[in-house]
C-alpha positions as CSV (number, residue, x, y, z in Angstrom):
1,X,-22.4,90.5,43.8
2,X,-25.2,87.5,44.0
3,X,-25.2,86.9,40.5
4,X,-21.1,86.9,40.8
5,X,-20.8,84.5,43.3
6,X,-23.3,82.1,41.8
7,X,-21.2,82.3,38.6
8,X,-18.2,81.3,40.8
9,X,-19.3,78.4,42.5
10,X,-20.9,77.2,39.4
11,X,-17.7,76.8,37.3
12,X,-16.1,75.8,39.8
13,X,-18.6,72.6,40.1
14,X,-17.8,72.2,36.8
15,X,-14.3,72.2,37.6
16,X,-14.2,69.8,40.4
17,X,-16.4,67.3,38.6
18,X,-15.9,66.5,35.4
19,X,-19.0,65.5,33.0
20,X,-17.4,62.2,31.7
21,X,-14.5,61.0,33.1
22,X,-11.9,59.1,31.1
23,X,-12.3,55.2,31.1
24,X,-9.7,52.6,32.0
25,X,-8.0,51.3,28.8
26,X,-9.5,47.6,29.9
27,X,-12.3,48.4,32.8
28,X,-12.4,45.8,35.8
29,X,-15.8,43.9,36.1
30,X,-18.5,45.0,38.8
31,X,-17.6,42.1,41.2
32,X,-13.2,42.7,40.7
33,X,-11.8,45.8,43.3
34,X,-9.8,48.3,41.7
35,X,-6.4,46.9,43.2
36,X,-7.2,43.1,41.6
37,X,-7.6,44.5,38.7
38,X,-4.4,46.2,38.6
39,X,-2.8,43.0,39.5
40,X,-3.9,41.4,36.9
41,X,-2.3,43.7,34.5
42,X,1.6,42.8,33.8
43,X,3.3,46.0,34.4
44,X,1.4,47.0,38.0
45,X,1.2,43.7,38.9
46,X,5.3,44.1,39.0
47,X,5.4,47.4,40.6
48,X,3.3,46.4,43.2
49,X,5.2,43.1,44.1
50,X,8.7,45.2,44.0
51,X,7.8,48.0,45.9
52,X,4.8,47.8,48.2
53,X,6.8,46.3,51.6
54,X,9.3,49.2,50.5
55,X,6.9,51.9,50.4
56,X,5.1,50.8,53.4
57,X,8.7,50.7,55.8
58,X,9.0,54.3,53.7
59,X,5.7,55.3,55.2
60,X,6.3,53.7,58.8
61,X,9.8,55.5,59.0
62,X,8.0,58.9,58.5
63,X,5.4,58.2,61.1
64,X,2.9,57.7,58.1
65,X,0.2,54.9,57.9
66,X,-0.1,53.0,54.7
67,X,-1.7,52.9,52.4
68,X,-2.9,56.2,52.4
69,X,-6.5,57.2,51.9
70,X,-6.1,60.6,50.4
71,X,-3.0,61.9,48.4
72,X,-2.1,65.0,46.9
73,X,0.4,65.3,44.1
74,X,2.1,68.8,43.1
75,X,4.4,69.7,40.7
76,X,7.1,72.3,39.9
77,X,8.0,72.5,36.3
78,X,10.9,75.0,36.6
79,X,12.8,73.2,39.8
80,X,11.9,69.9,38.0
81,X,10.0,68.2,41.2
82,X,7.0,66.0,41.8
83,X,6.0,65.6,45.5
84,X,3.7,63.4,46.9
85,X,1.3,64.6,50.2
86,X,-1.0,61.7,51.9
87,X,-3.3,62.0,55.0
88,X,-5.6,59.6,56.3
89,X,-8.6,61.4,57.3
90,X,-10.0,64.8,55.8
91,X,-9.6,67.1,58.5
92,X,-5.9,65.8,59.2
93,X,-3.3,68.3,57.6
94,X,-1.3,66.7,54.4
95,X,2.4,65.1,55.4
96,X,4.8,65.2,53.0
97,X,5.8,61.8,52.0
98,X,8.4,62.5,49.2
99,X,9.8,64.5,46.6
100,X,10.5,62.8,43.3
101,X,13.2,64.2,40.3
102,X,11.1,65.0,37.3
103,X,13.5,64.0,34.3
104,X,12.7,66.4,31.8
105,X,10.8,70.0,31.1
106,X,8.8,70.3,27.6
107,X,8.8,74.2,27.0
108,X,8.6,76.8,28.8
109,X,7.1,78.3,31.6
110,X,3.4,79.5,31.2
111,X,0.3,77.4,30.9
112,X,-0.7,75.0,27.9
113,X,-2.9,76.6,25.1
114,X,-2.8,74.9,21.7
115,X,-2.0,71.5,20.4
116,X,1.6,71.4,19.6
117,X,2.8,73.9,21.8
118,X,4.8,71.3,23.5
119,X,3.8,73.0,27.0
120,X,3.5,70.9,30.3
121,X,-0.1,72.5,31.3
122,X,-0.1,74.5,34.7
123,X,-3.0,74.7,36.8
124,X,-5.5,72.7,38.7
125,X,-6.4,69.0,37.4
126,X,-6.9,65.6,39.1
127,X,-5.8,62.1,37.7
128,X,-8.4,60.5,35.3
129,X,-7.2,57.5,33.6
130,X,-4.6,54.9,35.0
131,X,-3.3,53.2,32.5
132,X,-1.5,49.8,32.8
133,X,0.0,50.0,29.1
134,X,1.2,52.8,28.4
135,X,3.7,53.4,25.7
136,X,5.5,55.1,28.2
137,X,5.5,52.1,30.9
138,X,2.9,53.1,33.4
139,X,1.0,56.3,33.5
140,X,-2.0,58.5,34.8
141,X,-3.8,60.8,33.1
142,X,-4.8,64.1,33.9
143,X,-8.1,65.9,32.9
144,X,-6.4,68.7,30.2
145,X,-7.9,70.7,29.6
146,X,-10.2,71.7,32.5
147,X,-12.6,74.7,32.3
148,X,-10.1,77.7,32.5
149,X,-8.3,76.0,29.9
150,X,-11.7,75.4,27.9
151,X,-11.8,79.1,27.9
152,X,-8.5,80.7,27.5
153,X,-6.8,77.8,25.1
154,X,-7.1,77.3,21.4
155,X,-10.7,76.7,20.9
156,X,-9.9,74.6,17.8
157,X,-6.9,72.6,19.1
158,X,-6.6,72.9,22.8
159,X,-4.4,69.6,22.7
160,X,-5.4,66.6,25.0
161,X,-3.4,63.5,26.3
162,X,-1.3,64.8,29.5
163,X,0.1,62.4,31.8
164,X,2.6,61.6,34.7
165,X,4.4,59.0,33.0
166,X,7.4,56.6,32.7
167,X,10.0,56.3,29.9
168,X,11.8,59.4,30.9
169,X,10.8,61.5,28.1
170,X,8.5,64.0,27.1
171,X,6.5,66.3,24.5
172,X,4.6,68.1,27.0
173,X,3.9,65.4,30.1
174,X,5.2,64.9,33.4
175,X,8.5,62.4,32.4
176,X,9.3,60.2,35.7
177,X,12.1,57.0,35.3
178,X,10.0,53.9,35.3
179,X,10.8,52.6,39.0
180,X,9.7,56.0,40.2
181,X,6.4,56.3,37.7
182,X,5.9,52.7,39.8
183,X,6.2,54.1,42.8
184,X,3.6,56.7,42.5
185,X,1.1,54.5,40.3
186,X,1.3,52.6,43.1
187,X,0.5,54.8,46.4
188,X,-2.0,56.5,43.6
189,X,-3.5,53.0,42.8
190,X,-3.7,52.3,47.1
191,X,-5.9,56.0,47.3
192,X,-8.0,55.1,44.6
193,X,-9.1,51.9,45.7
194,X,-9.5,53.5,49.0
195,X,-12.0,56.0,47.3
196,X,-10.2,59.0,46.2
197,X,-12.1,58.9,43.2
198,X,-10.3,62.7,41.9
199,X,-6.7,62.6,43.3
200,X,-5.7,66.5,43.0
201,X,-2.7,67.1,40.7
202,X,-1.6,71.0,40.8
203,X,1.2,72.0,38.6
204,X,3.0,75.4,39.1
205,X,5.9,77.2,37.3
206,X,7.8,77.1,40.3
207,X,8.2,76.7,43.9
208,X,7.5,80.4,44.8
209,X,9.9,80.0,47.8
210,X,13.0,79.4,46.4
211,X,14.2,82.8,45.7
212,X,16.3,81.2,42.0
213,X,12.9,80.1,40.7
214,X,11.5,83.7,41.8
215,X,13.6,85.4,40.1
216,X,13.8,84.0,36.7
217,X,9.9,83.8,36.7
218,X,9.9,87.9,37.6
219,X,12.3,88.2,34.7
220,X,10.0,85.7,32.5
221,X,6.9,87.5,32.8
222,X,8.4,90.8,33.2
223,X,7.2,92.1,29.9
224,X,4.1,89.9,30.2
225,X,0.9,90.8,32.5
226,X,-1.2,87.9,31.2
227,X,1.0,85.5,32.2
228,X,2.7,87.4,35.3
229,X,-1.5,87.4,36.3
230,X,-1.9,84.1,35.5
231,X,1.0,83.1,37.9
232,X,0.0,85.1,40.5
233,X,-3.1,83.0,41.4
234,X,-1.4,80.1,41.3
235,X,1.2,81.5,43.9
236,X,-2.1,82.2,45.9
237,X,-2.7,78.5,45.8
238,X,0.7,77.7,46.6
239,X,0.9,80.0,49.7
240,X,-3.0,78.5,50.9
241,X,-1.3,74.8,51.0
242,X,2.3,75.7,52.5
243,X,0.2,77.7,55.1
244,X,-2.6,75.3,55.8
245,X,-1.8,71.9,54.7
246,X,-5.1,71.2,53.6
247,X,-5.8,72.1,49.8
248,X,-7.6,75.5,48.8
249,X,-10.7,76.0,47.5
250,X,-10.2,77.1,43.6
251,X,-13.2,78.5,41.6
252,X,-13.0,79.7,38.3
253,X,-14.9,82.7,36.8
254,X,-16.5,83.3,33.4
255,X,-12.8,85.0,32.2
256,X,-11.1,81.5,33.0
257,X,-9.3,83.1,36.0
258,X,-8.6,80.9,38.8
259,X,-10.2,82.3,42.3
260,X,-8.0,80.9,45.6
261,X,-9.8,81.5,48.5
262,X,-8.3,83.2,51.4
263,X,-6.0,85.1,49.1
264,X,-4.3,88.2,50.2
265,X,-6.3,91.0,49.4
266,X,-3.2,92.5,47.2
267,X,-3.6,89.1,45.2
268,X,-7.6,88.6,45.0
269,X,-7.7,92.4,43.3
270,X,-5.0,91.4,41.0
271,X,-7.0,92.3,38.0
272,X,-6.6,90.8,34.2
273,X,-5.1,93.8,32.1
274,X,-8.3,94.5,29.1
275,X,-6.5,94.4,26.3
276,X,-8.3,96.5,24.3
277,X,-8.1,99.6,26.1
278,X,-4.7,98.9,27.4
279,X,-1.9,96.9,25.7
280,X,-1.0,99.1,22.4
281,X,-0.7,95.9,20.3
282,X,-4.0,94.9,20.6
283,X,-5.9,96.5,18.1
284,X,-10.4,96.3,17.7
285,X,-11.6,96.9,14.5
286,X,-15.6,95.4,13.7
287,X,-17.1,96.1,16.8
288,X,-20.2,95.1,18.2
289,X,-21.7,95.3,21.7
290,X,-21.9,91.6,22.9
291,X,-23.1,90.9,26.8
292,X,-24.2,87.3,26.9
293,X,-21.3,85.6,25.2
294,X,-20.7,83.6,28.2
295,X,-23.9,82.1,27.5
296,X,-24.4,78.2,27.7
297,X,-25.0,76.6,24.8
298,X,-25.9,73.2,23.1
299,X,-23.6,73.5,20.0
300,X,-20.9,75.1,18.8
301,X,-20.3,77.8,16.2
302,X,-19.6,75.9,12.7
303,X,-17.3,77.4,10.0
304,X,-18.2,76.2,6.2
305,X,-17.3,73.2,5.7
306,X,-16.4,72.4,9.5
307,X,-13.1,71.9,11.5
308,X,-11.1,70.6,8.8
309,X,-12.4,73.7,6.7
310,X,-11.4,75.9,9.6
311,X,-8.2,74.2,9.9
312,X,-7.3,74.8,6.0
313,X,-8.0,79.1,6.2
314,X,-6.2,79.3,9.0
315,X,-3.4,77.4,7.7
316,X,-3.3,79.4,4.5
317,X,-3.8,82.5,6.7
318,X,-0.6,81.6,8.4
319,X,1.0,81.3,5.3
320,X,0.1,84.9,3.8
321,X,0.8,86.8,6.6
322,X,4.1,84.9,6.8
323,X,5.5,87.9,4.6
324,X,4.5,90.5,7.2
325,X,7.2,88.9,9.9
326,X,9.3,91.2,11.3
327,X,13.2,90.6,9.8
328,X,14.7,87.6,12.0
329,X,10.9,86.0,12.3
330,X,10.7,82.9,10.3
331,X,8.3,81.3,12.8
332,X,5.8,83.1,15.5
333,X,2.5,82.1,17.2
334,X,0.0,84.4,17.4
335,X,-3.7,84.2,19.9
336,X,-6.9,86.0,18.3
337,X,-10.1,86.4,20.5
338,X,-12.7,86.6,18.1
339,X,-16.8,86.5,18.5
340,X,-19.4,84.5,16.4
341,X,-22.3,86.9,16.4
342,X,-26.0,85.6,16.7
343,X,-26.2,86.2,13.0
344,X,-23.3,84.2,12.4
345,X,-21.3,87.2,11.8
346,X,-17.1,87.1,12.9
347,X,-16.8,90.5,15.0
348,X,-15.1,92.3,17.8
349,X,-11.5,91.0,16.4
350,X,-8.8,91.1,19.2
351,X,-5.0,89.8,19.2
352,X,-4.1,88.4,22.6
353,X,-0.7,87.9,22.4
354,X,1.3,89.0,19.0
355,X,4.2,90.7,17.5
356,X,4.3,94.9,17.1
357,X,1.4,96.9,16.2
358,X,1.6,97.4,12.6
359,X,1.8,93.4,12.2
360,X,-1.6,92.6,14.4
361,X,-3.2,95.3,12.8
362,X,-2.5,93.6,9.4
363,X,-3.6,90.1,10.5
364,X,-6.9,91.5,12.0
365,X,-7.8,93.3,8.7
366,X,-7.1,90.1,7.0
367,X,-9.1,88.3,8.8
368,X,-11.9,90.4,8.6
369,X,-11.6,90.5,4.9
370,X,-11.3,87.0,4.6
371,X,-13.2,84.4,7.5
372,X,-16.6,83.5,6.0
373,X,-19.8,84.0,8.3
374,X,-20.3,80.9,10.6
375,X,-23.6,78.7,11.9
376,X,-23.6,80.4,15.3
377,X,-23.5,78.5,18.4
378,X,-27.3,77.5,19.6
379,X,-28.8,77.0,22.5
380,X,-32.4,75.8,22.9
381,X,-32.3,75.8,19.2
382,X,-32.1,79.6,19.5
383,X,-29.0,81.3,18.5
384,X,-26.5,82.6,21.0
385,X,-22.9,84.3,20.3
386,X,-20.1,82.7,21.8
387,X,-15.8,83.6,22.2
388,X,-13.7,81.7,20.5
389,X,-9.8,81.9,20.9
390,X,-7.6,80.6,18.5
391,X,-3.9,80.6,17.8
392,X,-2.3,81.0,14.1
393,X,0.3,79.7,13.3
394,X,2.3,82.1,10.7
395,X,5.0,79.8,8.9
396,X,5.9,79.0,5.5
397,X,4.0,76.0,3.9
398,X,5.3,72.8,4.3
C-alpha cells in the first residue's frame, strides 16, 4: 500500500506541475507586470478597455470583488457550456460568476487520444499560454496532453495545440464568440497577474446533473467500459466541486487513471476492465512477462529509421488490413497496446479498442510478422521496456 500511495502522489506532482511550461508568443521583460504587457498587445489591450468597468459592475452586482485572485474554469462539452468560478482567498468556497455558450462541439464524447481525432480533450489541465495573436482572435492554451493522456493517447501522435479560443470555430478546441473569448482572457489575464500562475481548466462530457446529458452519456458508453470508467472519475470530480466548492485533489496512477479524493467508495473501486482476460476482442499472442514497464526512463524506444519510419509501416499497415474491414467499413480506428522488450523485441500485442474478433486477431498477427525490432527505451544508459499505445488508421491510400 506504501509503495502505491507514493506512486500516486508522485504522478500527481507531475500532473500539477508541469516540467516546461509553454512560453508567451512575445514574453514581457523582467521590469513590465503581466497586465502592461497585455496592454501593449492590440487585441487585449481592446478587450480590456471595452469590458473591464463592465465586468467589474458584473462582479459587484453578484456580491463578488474584482479582480479576482483565483478562478476556476470548467467545461461541459455535451450541454455546450463554459463557466467561470473566482474566490478571493484559498480557503473561501468558489462563487459562480457566469456561464458562457460554447459555440461549437468537435467530435464526440470521450477523451482525446491521437492527432486528428478532432476530439475536444476531457480531463484535468490548467491554462499555459495566453496568446495575444491568435488566429482565432484571443486565446489560452491548455497543457494537452497531461500525464494520463501521456499514457493512454497515441504514443506516436498524441495531438497538441488545445485552446479556449475566439473565432467561433473549431477542430477540437473550446470555440467562444470573440467578445466572450475577451471576456474570459480578461478575468483570466486579472488572476494571472494576481499569481494564479496554473488557472485549473476541467472539461467533462457532461453536467452529470442534468438528467438529458445522463442519459445519452449511459447510452453512449453503454457498450463501452473503458470509456463508461473513464467518465466515472470524472463524475467523482464533478460531485467533489458541486459538493464542496473548493476543487478536488486528482492524482493519477501508473494505468493513467484519474484518482478523486473523497470519492464514494462505489466510485474509488470502480476498477479498469483487463482486457486481456476479459473483453473477447482483445486477443494476446507473443507473450512475455514484463513488471517494470512503468519504469522511468531517459529515452524513448526508436523504430528503424525513426518516427517518420514508424509513421510509413503503420501507414502501409493501415492500408493492408484495409481489405479485412467488415462490409459497410470503409474507414475505422483501431488502439494497439504493444511492449518494446529490453532486447528491443515488440511483444505482448494487445488491441484496445477494435472491430470483431476475427479482424484484431488478423491485425495482431500482422503486426507481429511485420514490425521490425526497436532500440529499446534506456534509462541510465541501461535498457528498460516501456508501453507504447498507438492508434492505426485502416483506410485506403490517398
Amino acid at each position: 500500500m506504501k509503495n502505491i500511495l507514493l506512486t500516486l502522489f508522485s504522478s500527481c506532482y507531475f500532473f500539477v506541475l508541469p516540467a516546461q511550461e509553454k512560453s508567451l508568443l512575445v514574453s514581457p521583460s523582467n521590469s513590465t507586470s503581466f497586465i502592461e504587457f497585455q496592454r501593449m498587445q492590440t487585441r487585449p489591450a481592446v478587450a480590456f478597455n471595452r469590458w473591464e468597468d463592465t465586468l467589474q459592475k458584473q462582479f459587484e452586482n453578484k456580491g463578488l470583488k474584482w479582480p479576482a485572485n483565483f478562478i476556476y474554469i470548467r467545461s461541459f462539452k455535451f450541454d455546450s457550456q463554459l463557466e467561470i468560478w473566482v474566490k478571493n482567498e484559498k480557503k473561501e468556497n468558489f462563487k459562480l460568476f457566469k456561464t458562457y455558450k460554447v459555440c461549437a462541439l468537435a467530435g464526440t464524447l470521450g477523451p482525446k487520444r491521437m492527432e486528428g481525432d478532432y476530439q475536444v480533450p476531457e480531463g484535468f489541465y490548467y491554462i499555459n499560454e495566453f496568446n495575444p495573436r491568435s488566429s482565432y482572435h484571443l486565446s489560452l492554451g491548455l497543457n494537452y496532453p497531461n500525464t494520463s493522456d501521456k499514457i493512454l493517447s497515441d504514443s506516436l501522435m498524441p495531438g497538441s495545440e488545445i485552446y479556449i479560443h475566439g473565432s467561433c470555430v473549431t477542430v477540437g478546441c473550446i470555440p467562444l464568440t470573440d467578445p466572450i473569448i475577451e471576456e474570459v482572457y480578461t478575468i483570466a489575464s486579472y488572476a494571472k497577474e494576481k499569481g494564479q500562475d496554473f488557472i485549473p481548466v476541467h472539461i467533462f462530457p457532461i453536467r452529470y446533473n442534468v438528467e438529458k446529458s445522463v442519459e445519452y452519456l449511459e447510452r453512449l458508453t453503454k457498450q463501452d467500459i473503458f470509456l463508461k470508467n473513464f467518465s466515472t472519475s470524472l463524475e467523482d470530480a464533478f460531485n467533489y466541486f458541486e459538493k464542496n466548492k473548493q476543487l478536488p485533489v486528482v492524482m493519477i496512477n501508473e494505468d493513467g487513471k484519474y484518482l478523486v479524493n473523497d470519492a464514494p467508495v462505489k466510485k474509488a473501486i470502480v476498477k479498469i476492465v483487463e482486457p486481456l482476460t476479459v473483453v473477447k476482442n482483445i486477443i494476446k499472442h507473443r507473450v512475455r512477462n514484463i513488471s517494470d514497464a512503468n519504469s522511468a526512463f531517459h529515452q524513448g524506444p526508436i523504430y528503424p529509421g525513426g518516427t517518420e519510419s514508424f509513421a510509413k509501416y503503420l501507414d502501409k499497415l493501415g492500408y493492408e488490413m484495409h481489405a479485412q474491414l467488415p462490409k459497410n467499413y470503409k474507414k475505422t480506428y483501431v488502439q494497439v497496446q504493444f511492449f518494446v522488450d529490453k532486447d528491443g523485441v515488440p511483444v505482448n500485442f494487445t488491441v484496445l479498442k477494435g472491430l470483431n474478433e476475427e479482424f484484431n486477431e488478423a491485425l495482431i498477427l500482422k503486426m507481429e510478422s511485420t514490425m521490425e525490432n526497436w532500440q529499446p527505451a534506456l534509462l541510465s544508459n541501461q535498457p528498460v521496456p516501456k508501453k507504447l499505445v498507438q492508434t492505426i488508421t485502416v483506410d485506403v491510400a490517398k
